[in-house]
C-alpha positions in Angstrom: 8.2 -15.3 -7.9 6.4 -13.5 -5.0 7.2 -9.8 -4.5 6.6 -7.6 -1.2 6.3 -4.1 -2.0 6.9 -1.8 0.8 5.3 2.3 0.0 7.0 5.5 2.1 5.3 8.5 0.2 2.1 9.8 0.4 -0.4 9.7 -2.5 -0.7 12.8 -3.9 3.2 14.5 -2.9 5.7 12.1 -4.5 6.2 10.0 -7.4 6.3 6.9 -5.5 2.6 5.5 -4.4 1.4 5.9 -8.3 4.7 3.6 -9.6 4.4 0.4 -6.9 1.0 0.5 -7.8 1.8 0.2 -11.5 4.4 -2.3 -10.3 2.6 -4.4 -8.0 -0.8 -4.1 -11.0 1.8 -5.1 -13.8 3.4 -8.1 -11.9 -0.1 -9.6 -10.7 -1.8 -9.0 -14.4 2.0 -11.4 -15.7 1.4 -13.9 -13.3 3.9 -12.8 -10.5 2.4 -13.0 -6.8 1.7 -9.6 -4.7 0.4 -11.1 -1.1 1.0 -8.0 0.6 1.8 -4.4 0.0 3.2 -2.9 3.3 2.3 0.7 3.6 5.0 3.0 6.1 5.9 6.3 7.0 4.0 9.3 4.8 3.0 6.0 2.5 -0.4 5.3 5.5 -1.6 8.2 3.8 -2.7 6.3 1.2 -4.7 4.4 3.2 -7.1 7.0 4.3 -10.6 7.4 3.1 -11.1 10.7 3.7 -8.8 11.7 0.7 -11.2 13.2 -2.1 -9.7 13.7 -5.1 -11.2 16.1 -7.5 -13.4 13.6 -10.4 -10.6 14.4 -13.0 -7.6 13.3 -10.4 -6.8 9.2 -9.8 -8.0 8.1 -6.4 -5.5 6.7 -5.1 -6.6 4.8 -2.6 -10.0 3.5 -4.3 -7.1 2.0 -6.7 -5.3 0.2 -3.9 -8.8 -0.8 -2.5 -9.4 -2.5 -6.2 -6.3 -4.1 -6.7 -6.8 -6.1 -3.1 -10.2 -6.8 -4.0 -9.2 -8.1 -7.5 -5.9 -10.4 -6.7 -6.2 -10.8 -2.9 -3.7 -8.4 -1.8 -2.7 -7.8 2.1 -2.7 -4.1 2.0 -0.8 -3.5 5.5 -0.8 0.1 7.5 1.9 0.7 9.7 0.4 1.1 13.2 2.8 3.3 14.3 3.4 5.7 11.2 -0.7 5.5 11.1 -0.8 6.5 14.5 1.5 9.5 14.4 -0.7 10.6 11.2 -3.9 10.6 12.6 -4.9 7.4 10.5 -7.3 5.0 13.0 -9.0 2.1 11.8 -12.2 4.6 11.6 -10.7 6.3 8.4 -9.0 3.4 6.6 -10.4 2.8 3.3 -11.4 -0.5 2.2 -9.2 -3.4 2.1 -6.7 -1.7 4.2 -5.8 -3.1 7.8 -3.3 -2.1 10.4 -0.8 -4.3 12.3 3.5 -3.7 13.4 6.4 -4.1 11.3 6.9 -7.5 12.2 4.6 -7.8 9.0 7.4 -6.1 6.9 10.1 -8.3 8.4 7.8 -11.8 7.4 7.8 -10.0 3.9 12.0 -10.0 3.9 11.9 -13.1 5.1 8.9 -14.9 2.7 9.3 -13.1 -0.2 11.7 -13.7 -3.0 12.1 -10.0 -3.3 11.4 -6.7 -1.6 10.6 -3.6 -3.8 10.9 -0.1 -1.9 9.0 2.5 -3.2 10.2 6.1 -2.0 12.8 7.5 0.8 
């Protein structure tokens, strides 16, 4: 089974970033394929490098960073919701890389399922 996950909120304002990455961690660490993990509208946020959580808080996007380095995840930035945020390639953490939604389409298509995290 190969899931797509697709993340609309930002890190640190919704609910939404923490569970698909509990998701997407839980289904890898059972067996279950992640390739990609398609980050749009407030969800490029978590993308960003610049965040810097105070040393008590999760870093979000050091944990994203991880769980692509670990399993070989395609962590996917929306070009154009990362454009109207201010997030360039110069401030994308590691692992991260932007491209269009025809990546989220391919993910539809590919994928035996689609899991939306957020509005």
């Amino acid at each position: 089974m190969q899931f797509g996950i697709l993340v609309n909120e930002g890190p640190y304002s919704h609910q939404a970033s923490d569970s698909a990455y509990l998701f997407a961690r839980t289904a890898l660490e059972k067996g279950y394929k992640v390739p990609r993990i398609f980050f749009y509208h407030d969800g490029v946020y978590n993308a960003s490098r610049l965040a810097t959580p105070p040393q008590d808080d999760r870093n979000v996007g050091a944990r994203w960073s991880k769980l692509a380095a670990d399993y070989g995840v395609d962590l996917v930035v929306c070009v154009a919701a990362a454009q109207r945020r201010g997030i360039t390639d110069g401030v994308l953490g590691d692992n991260f890389r932007i491209s269009g939604l025809g990546q989220l389409v391919e993910m539809g298509i590919q994928y035996d399922r689609l899991v939306t995290f957020g509005d």
